[in-house]
N, C-alpha and C positions, 0 to 999 in steps of 0.2 A: 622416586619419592622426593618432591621437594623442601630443600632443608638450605641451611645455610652451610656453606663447606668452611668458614673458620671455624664453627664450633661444632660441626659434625659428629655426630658419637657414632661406633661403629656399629652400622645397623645389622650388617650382615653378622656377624659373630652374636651382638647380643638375639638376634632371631633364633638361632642355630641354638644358643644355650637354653631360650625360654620356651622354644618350640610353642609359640603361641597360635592359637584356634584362628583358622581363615587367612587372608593373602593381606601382607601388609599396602597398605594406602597412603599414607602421609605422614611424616616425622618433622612438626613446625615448633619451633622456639616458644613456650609462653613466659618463662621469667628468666633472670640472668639475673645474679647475688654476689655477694664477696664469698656466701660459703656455697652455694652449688647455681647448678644453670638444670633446666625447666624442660622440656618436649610432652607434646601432645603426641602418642603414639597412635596411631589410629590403621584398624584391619578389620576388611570383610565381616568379623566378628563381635566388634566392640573396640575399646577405649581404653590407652593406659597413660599413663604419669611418667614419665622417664626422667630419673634424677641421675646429674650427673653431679657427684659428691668432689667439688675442688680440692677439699683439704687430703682427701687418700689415706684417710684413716681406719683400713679395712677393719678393724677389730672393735672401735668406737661404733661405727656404722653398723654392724651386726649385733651389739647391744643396744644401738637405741631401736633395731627390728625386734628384735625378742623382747624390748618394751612395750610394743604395741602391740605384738601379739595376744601377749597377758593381758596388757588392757582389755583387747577385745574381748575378753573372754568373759572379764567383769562388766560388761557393757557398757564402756567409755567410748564413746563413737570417734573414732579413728581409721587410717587406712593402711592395714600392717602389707607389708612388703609381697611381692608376688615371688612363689618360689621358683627355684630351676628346675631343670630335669634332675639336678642331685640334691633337690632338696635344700640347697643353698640361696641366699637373697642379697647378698653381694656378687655383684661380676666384677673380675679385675681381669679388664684387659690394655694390653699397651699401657700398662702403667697408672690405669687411669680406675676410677672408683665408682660403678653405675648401680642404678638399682632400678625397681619398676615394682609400680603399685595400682590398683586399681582407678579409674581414672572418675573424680567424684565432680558429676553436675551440681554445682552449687554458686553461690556469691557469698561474696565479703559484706558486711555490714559491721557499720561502726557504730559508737553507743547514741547519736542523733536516728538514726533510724531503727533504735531497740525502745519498747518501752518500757515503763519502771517495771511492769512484769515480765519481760522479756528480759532485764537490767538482772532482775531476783535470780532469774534461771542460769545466767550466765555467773555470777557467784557459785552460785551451786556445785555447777558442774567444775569449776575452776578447784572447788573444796572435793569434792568425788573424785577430779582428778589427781590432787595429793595424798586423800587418805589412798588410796588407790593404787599409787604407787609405792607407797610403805609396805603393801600387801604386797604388792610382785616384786620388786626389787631388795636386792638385796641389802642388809643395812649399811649404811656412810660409818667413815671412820668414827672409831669407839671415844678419839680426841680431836672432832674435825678443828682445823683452822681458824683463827678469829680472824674476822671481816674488817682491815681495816678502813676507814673511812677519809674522804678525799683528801689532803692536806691544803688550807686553803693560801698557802705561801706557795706549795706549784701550782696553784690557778690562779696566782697572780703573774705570776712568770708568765706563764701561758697566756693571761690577756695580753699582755705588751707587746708577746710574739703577733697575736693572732689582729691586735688593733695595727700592727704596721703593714702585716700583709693588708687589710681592710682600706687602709691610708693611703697604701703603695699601688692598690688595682687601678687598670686603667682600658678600657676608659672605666670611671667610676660608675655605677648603677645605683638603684635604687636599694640592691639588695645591703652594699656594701654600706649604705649610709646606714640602714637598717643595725648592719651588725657592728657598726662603732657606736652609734646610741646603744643597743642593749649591751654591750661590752663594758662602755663608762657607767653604764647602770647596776650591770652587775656585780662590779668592783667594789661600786659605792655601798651595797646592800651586802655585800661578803664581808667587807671591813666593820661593817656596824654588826654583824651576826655570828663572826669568825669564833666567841667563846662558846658559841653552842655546836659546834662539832661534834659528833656522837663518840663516843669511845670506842675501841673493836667490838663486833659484835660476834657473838656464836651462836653454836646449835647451828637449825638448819635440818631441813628433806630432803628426800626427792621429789626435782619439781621440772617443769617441760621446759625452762629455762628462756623462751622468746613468744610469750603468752599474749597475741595480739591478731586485730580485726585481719590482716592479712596471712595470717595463720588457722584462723577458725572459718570452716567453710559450711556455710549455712543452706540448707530446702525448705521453702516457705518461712516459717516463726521459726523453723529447730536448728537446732547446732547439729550435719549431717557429720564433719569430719575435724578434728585438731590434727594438724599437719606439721612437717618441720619440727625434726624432733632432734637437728642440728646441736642444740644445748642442752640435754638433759642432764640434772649432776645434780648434785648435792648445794642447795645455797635454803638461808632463810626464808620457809614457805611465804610466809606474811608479805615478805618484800615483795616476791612476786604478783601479792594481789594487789597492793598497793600501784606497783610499775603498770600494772596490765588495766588499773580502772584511770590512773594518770593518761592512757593512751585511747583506750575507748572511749571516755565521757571528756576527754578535753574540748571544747568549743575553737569557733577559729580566732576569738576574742582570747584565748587563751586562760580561759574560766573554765574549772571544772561542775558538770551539771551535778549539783551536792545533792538531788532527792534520787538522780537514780542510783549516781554512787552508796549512798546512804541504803538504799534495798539491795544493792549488788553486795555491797559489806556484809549488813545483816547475813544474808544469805550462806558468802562463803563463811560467815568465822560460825556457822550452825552447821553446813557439810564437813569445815574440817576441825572445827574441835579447837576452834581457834579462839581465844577469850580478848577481852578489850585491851590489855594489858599490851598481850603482844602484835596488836594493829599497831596502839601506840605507838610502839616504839618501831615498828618499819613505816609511818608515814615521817616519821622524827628521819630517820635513815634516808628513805629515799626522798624528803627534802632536801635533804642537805647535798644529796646528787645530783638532785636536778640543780641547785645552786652552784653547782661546781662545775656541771658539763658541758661542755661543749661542740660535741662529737661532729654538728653538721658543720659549723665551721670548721672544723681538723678536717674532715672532706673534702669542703671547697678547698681551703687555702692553702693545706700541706698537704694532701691527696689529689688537687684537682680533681675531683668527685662531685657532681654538681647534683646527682640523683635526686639528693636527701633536701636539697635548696627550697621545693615546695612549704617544707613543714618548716622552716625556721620559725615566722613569724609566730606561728600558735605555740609552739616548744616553747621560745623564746619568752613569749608572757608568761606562760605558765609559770615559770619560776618564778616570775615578782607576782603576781598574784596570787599563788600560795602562800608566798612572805609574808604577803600583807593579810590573807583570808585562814592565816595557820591555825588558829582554833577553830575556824569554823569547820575546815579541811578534816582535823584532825577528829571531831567531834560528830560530822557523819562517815568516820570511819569505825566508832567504837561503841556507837550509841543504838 
């Protein structure tokens, strides 16, 4: 079967364990992540998903399976784990952390190709998804954590760092011009906003924790699968809808589309029970994150990580035009 031999997973043992229906075909790479790498498994019989889990957290990984099993059960469209012959959905072999799932025909779409009624359905289900998981899982600490919020004295630091490496590439590119303009702009827009820093936050669900167009796999108009369940945990529901409409409806102008946002909101705070109160206060939060992050520049320039380099430019606006659009932002999140 052709595969690539540096990141080869062991076919013949995980076969032998899944005893799967018909003669294996082909085992090709579809994604490679900081937390797992990807194969299409494909045999005489059908189609599977082969994740290989990097971080090797066999007892994580077997909870976030028995998460989606229960989902399934409430009719959360998801794709829970394939079992072994013992009944198990972790294999650990040589060290290493795999699993296999049913293998789901669909595409990615992002909130430009959903419409405001497609925008509604995807709150919905993002709010079903929460309430949802309050039902199967079991409850978060009786005193979780308070959230604390970025410090904008180390994202000062942190620009100086990240404007020298910007300063210091060579040859210079267009990227790098890019990222010392939005650097000295960001600066400039932290220092004039730095007293509105939010205070710790608390509370908090269970929620899928990385809620986005490359994690929802869609058949025609529907949402066929929610995948990558990598992050589930306990953090502020709200934030999550907020992070997850900041990512779908961002434009490449770095605008967010406020009327579908505005139906996708409605939607989710009527699935999960969610009031204006507490949107508010996670588009207040996760402003103040995007204000403060930087994460694809810490890729490129102290990761060497060039992946993420696509999305700078729309990321990058975003944060000054929600500064600038912050009531309006905030107003079709509650309204």
């Amino acid at each position: 079967m052709p595969r690539s031999s540096a990141t080869a997973p062991p076919l013949g043992a995980l076969l032998r364990r899944y005893r799967l229906p018909g003669e294996p075909l082909s085992c090709r790479p579809v994604t490679q992540g900081l937390l797992n790498r990807g194969y299409r498994l494909a045999t005489t019989r059908g189609a599977y998903f082969l994740k290989h889990h990097l971080d090797g957290d066999q007892e994580a990984i077997s909870h976030q399976h028995r998460a989606t099993q229960r989902l399934q059960t409430l009719g959360v469209p998801v794709a829970p784990p394939v079992e072994d012959a013992h009944g198990g959905t972790v294999a650990l072999i040589g060290g290493h952390c795999y699993a296999l799932h049913p293998w789901i025909d669909g595409r990615h779409r992002d909130g430009a190709q959903l419409t405001t009624a497609q925008s509604r359905r995807l709150g919905s289900l993002l709010g079903r998804v929460h309430t949802c998981l309050a039902h199967v899982m079991e409850p978060g600490p009786a005193a979780p954590p308070a959230y604390e919020s970025a410090d904008p004295q180390a994202t000062f630091a942190l620009i100086e760092k990240l404007l020298a490496h910007s300063r210091a590439s060579h040859p210079r590119d267009s990227f790098d011009t890019l990222a010392e303009h939005r650097l000295l702009q960001r600066r400039t827009l932290l220092a004039r906003h730095a007293d509105r820093r939010p205070p710790p936050g608390g509370g908090g669900g269970w929620v899928h924790g990385d809620f986005h167009p490359l994690n929802l796999l869609y058949q025609g108009a529907e949402p066929a699968a929610i995948v990558d369940w990598d992050r589930l945990g306990v953090q502020p529901r709200a934030e999550e809808a907020v992070r997850a409409a900041a990512i779908f409806f961002v434009q490449p102008a770095g605008e967010l589309e406020l009327t579908k946002v505005r139906a996708y909101a409605r939607a989710y705070r009527r699935a999960a029970g969610a009031d204006a109160a507490e949107l508010a206060a996670a588009v207040h939060r996760v402003w103040w994150e995007r204000l403060n992050d930087f994460w694809i520049l810490r890729w490129r320039y102290q990761l060497h990580d060039r992946r993420a380099d696509p999305q700078f430019p729309a990321v990058s606006a975003l944060a000054v035009w929600w500064t600038r659009e912050y009531e309006a932002v905030r107003e079709a999140f509650t309204r």
